[in-house]
C-alpha positions in Angstrom: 0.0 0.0 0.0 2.3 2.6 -0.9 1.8 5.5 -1.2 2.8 8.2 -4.0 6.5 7.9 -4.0 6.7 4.4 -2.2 5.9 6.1 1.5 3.7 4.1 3.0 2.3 6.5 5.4 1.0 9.8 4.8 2.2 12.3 7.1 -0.2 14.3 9.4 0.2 18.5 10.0 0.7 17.9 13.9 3.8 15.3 13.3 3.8 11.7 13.1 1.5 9.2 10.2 -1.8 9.4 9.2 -3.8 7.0 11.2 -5.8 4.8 9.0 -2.7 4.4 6.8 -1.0 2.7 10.0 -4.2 0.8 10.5 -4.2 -0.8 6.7 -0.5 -1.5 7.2 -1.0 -3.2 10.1 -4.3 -5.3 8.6 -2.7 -5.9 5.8 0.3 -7.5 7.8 -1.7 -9.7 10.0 -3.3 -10.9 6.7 0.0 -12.2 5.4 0.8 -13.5 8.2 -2.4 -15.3 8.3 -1.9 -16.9 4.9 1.5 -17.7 5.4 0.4 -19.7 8.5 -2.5 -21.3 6.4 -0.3 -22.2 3.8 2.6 -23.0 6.7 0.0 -25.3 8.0 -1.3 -27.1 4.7 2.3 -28.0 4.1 2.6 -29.7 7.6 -0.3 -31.7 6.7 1.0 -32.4 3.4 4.7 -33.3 5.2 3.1 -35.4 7.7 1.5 -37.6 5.3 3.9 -38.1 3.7 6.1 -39.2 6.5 3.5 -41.6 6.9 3.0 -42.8 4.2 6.9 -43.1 3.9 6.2 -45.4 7.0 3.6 -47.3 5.4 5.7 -47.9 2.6 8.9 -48.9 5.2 6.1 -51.3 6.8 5.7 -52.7 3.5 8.4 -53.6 2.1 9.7 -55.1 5.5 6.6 -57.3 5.2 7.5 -58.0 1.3 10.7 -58.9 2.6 9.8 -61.0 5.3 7.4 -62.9 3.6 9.8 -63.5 0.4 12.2 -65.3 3.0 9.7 -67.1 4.5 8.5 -68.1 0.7 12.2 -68.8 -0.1 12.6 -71.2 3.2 9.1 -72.6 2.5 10.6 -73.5 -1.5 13.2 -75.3 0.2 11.0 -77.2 2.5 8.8 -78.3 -0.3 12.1 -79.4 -2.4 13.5 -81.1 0.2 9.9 -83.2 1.3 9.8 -83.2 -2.5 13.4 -85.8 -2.8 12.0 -87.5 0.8 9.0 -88.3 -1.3 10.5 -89.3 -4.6 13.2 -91.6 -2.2 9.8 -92.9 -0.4 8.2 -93.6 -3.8 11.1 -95.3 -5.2 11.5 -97.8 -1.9 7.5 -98.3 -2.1 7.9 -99.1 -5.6 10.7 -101.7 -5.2 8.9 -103.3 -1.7 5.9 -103.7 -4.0 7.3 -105.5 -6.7 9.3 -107.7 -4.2 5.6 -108.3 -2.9 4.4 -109.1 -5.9 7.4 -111.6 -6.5 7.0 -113.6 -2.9 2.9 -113.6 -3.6 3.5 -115.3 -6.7 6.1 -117.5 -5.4 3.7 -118.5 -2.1 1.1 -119.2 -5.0 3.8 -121.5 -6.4 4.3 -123.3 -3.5 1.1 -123.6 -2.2 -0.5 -125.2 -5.9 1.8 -128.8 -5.2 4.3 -129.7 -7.3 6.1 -127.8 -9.5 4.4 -128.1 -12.9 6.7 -128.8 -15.9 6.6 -126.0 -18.7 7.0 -127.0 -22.1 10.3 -126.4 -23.6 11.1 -123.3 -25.1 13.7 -125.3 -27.1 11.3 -128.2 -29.8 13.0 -131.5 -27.9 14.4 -132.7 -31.2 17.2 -129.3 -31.6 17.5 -130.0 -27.7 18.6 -133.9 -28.3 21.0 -133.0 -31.2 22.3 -130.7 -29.0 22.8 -132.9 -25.9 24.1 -135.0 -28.7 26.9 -132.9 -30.2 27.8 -132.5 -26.3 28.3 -135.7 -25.6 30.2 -136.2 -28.7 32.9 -133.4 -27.2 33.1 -134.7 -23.7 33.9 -138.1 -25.4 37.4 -135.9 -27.5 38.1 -134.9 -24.0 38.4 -138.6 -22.6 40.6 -139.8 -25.3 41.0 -143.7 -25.2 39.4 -143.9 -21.7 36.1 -142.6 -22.9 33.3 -145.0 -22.6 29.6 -144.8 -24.1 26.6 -144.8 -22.3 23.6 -146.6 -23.2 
């Protein structure tokens, strides 16, 4: 509120400033300073926040982290169980077929005698062969070789 010349005050006859001019001065200060405090105040609010929200982020991420090395701990858990079981499988699978082996061999027993299977080998290649045996284990004797009947 300046006046002509930048004064600010108007000067009175009897000495000193002209009273309303010290009055709008004066109003016009505590005005600034109440907007500076409202605008003061705002940012507080605005700093707070964002302190906490910078904490709520902080809180966050801890959490992020602690529940990626509890994650990472529970992987190696679950690989771990995850050999124990494949180790377990591989034992159940070899018990079973020993199982199935001593079933089948308690059926054997149990149905009497043993039951002949027919050769794999027709009987006529199997007496040539016994055969041609016989005919080398009789080289081997030399003069003391004897025939059987």
């Amino acid at each position: 509120m300046p006046q002509q010349g930048g004064d600010y005050f108007r000067t009175v006859r009897f000495g000193g400033f002209h009273k309303e001019d010290v009055m709008r001065y004066i109003e016009a200060l505590e005005q600034r300073l109440h907007e500076q405090h409202l605008v003061q105040q705002a940012r507080d609010g605005l700093l707070r926040e964002s302190r906490q929200e910078q904490l709520r982020w902080m809180d966050a991420a801890r959490l992020a982290r602690r529940r990626s090395a509890a994650a990472n701990q529970v992987q190696q858990e679950l690989g771990a169980f995850e050999r124990q079981l494949a180790a377990a499988q591989k034992m159940l699978a070899e018990i079973e077929r020993e199982n199935h082996f001593l079933r089948e061999k308690i059926h054997v027993l149990e149905d009497g005698p043993i039951k002949e299977e027919p050769a794999s080998v027709p009987l006529e290649q199997l007496t040539f062969k016994l055969f041609l045996d016989d005919l080398e284990d009789e080289e081997d004797e030399g003069e003391f070789g004897y025939l059987e009947i």
